[in-house]
Structure formats: C-alpha cells, structure tokens
C-alpha positions in Angstrom: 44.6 43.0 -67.2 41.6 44.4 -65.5 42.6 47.7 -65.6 43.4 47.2 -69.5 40.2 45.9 -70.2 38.6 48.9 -68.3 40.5 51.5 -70.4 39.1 49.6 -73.6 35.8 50.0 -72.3 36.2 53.4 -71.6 37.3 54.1 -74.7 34.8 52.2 -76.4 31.8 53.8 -74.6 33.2 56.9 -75.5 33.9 56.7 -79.2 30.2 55.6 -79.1 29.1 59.0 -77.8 31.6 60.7 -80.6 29.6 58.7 -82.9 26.2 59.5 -81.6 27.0 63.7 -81.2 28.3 63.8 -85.0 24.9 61.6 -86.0 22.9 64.0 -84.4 25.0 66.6 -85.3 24.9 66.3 -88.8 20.9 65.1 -88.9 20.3 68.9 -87.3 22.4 70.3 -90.3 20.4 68.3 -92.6 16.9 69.3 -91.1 17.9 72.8 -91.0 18.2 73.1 -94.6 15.4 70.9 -95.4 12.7 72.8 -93.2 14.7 76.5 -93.6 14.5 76.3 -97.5 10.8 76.0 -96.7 11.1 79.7 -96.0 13.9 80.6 -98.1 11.9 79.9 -101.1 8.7 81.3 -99.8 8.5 83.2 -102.4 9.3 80.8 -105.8 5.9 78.9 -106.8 5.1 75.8 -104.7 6.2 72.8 -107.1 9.5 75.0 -107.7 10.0 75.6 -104.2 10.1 71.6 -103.8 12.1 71.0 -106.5 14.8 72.7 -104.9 14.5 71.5 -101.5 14.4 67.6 -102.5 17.8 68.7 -105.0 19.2 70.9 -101.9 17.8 67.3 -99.7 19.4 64.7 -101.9 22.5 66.6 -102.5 23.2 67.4 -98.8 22.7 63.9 -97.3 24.7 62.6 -100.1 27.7 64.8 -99.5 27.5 64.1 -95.9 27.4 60.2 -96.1 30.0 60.6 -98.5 32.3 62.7 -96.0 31.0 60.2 -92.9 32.0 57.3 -94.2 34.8 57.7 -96.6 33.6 56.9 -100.0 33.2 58.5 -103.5 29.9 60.3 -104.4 28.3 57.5 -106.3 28.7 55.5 -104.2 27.7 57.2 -101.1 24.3 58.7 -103.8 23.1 54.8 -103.8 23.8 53.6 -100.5 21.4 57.0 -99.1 18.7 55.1 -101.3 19.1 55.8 -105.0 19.9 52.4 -106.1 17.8 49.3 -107.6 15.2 48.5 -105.8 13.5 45.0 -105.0 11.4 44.8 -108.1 8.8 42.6 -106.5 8.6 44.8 -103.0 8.1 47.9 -105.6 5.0 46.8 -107.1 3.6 45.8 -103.9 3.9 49.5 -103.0 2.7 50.7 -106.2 -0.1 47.9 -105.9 -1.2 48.8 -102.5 -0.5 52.9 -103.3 -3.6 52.5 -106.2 -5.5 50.6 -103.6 -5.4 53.3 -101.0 -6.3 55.9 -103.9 -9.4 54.2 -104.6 -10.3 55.5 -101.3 -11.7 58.8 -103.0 -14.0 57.9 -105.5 -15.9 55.3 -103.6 -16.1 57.6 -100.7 -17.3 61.2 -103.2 -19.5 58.4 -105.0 -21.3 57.2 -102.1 -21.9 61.1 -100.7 -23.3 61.8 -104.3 -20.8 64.1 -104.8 -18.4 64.9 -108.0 -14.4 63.6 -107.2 -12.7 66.5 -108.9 -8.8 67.4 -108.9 -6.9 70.4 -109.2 -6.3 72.5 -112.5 -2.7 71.7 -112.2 -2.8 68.7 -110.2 0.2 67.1 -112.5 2.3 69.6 -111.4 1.2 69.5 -107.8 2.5 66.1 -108.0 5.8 66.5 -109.1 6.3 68.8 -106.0 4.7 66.3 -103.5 7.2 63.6 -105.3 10.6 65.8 -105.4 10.0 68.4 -101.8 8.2 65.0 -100.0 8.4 62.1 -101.2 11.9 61.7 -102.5 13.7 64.4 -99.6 11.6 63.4 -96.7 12.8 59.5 -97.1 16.1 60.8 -98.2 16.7 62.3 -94.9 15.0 59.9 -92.8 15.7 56.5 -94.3 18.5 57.0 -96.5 20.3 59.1 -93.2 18.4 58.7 -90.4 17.7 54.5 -90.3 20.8 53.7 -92.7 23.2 55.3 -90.2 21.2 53.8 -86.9 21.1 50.5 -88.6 24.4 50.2 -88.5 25.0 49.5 -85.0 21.7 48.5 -84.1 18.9 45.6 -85.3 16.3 46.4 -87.2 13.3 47.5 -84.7 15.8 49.9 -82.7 17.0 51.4 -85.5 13.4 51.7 -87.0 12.6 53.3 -83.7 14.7 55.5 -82.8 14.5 57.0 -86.3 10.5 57.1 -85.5 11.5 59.7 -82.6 13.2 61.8 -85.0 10.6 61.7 -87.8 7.4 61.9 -85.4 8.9 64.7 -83.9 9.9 66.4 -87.2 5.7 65.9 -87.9 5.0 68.3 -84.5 5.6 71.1 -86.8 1.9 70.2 -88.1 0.0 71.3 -85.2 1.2 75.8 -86.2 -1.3 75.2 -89.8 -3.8 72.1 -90.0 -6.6 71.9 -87.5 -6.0 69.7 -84.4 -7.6 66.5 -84.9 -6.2 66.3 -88.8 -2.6 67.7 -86.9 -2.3 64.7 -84.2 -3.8 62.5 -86.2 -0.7 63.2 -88.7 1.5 62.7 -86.3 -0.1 59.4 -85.2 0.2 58.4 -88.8 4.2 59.7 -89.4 5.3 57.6 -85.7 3.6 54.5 -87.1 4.8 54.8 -90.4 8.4 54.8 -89.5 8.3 51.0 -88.8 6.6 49.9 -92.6 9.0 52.7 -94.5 12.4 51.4 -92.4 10.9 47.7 -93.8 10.7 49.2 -97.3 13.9 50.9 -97.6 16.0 47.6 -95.9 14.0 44.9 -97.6 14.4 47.0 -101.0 18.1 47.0 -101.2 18.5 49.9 -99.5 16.5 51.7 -101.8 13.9 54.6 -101.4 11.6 53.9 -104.2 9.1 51.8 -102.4 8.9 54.0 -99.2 8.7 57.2 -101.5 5.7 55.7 -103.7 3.8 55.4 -100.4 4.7 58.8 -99.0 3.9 60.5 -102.2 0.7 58.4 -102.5 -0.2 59.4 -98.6 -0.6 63.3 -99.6 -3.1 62.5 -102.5 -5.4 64.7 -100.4 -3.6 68.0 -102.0 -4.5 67.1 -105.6 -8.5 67.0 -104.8 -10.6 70.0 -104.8 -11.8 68.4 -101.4 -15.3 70.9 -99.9 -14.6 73.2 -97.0 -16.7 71.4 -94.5 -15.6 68.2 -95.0 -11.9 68.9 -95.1 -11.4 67.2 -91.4 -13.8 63.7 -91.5 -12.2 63.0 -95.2 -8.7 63.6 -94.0 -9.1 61.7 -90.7 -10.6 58.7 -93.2 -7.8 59.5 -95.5 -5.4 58.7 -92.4 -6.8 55.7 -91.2 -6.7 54.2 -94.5 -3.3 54.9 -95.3 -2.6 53.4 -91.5 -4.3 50.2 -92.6 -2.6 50.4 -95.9 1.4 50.7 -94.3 0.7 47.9 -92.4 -0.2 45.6 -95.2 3.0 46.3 -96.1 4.7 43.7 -93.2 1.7 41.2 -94.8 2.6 41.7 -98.6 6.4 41.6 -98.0 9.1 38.9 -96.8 9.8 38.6 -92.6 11.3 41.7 -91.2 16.0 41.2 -92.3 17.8 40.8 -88.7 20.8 41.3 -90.4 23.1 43.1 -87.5 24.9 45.0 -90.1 22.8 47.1 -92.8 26.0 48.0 -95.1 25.9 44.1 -96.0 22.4 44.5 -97.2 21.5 44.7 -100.9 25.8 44.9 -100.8 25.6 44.0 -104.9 23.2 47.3 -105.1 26.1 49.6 -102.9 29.0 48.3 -104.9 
C-alpha cells in the first residue's frame, strides 16, 4: 500500500515538473517573438511596428493556450483575456486612469510652463495600446497568471508571474537613464499584484489592466523638456504606484477561488 502510494507521489511530483518545463517552455517562445519582433521590425514606423507585434502577441498566446489545453480558437482567444469584462471594475480603471493623467497639467501649470503633446500623439497611442498595452497583458496575464493560477491561489500565482514580468522590465536599464530605469522596474514588480486583481476580478478579461498600462506610458505623448525628463518621470512613477494600488481600495476583496478556469466561467463558455 505504501509503496503504491509512493509511486503515485512520484508520479505526481513529476507530472508537476512536466507541467512547469512546458509552462516555461512555451512563455520563452512567446517572449522571444514579442521582444525579437522589436528588432525585426526595426525598420517599419513605430506605431506599425507595434501593431504587428501586439497581432503577432495575441495571435501566439492564443494558438498556444489553444494547443495547451485542448480547446477551439475562440474559445481559447477569450479565456487569454479577450472576453467581457466586469463593467463596474472597467470604469474604475478608466476613472482612476483620467485621475492619474491629470498628473500633467497641474504639475506644467504649477512650473509655469505650456503642457504640449506630440504632432501625432493619436497615433502614438494606438501603438502604446496594440505593442503595450494589449500584448504586454496578453502575455503576462492572459499566459503568464492564467496558467499559474491554475494550480496555485491568487498571491502565488500573482507572484510568481511578478518574477517573470519584473525581470522582462530589466531590459530598461540598456536605454533610459538609471534612476528612471530601476525606478521602472520598481513600478512593473509592484504592478503585477493590482493587474493579476484586474484581469481575475474582470472575468478574466484584459481590458481593465490594459487601460492602466496604456494610461502608465502617457509620458511618450508629451513633448516633456530635456532637463526635466528624469524628476517628471520619477513623479510620473510614483503616481501611477499610488494610483495601482487604489485599485485593491476601489474594487471587491482579492477572489481565493483555488481554480481560475471557474472564474468568470459564463465569459469562457
């Protein structure tokens, strides 16, 4: 009986490290493409470069998810986060996204200076929204936290996926200065925990989390002065810090649902 049960546990520790190889496996796959088409389309114009890596992004994880676990592309496209989000958790992100924003005209107001944005800063945005915004969470939440969530409750999933995403944000320190770079990656380790909360309270949903990330690189559509480029972005950082965390104060208590595929089930079905 004893030696029974061994060989079950045996077995069971080692389908569990089968699991965890092909999860990391496949996230290095996915990262690949997302950071190599960075280089790959080094030569298209920037919003068009994003375009196609949040399409090449989307497309990937989907396929993957759909080949991981069995299931038709539809389906497997809304459980990685394209499905209906929680209407109410939305406009607290939208609501607390306009609140961070007015960040920049109080602070060019009260240094008498002129708040102006890019030429072509509509256009900026779309890029920020399809190469960030939407492929960034794809990866992270809609892969990375949906497949650890699985097996694990809600604050180890949410931080192991941090690992993966802070790390991901060390490849800041080769082009912004260094206080701006680690205070970035401060900002992308703490803001694992609020954008897991998003995408699990949301129905497993991207939306909310992407409105905040998209929001968080407002910096690139301001024609922001050369010598204040590092104190604006270092107060740029610590309010989008405070704003994250109002998240966990606007929402409902953190789901300890052991079992994420039964979450927002209507929304995956």
């Amino acid at each position: 009986m004893k030696r029974g049960l061994f060989r079950w546990q045996k077995r069971d520790i080692s389908m569990k490290k089968i699991e965890t190889f092909r999860f990391l496996l496949v996230f290095v796959l996915l990262f690949s493409l997302f950071y190599g088409l960075a280089f790959v389309t080094a030569s298209l114009e920037w919003t068009w470069a994003r375009i196609v890596i949040g399409l090449a992004t989307v497309s990937a994880v989907t396929i993957a998810w759909s080949l991981i676990n069995k299931m038709s592309i539809p389906r497997s496209f809304r459980e990685v986060g394209f499905g209906i989000p929680d209407w109410r958790l939305f406009g607290i992100s939208a609501l607390l996204s306009a609140s961070m924003l007015a960040f920049f005209p109080v602070y060019f107001s009260l240094a008498n200076m002129q708040l102006s944005l890019q030429s072509n800063w509509p256009w900026i945005l779309v890029g920020m929204i399809c190469g960030v915004g939407i492929a960034e969470e794809t990866l992270f939440r809609g892969y990375v936290f949906n497949s650890l969530r699985k097996t694990r409750s809600f604050w180890q999933a949410a931080t192991h996926s941090m690992l993966l995403f802070g790390a991901m944000h060390l490849l800041l320190l080769l082009w912004l200065p260094l206080p701006v770079a680690i205070a970035a990656i401060v900002l992308a380790i703490l803001a694992a925990y609020p954008a897991a909360y998003l995408f699990e309270a949301s129905n497993g949903t991207i939306w909310p989390s992407a409105l905040l990330h998209t929001a968080a690189l407002a910096t690139n559509l301001i024609e922001i002065p050369e010598n204040l480029a590092v104190s604006l972005n270092l107060m740029w950082i610590g309010v989008i810090v405070i704003g994250l965390f109002l998240v966990f104060a606007a929402g409902k208590t953190v789901p300890n649902k052991t079992n994420f595929s039964q979450v927002g089930e209507s929304n995956h079905t």
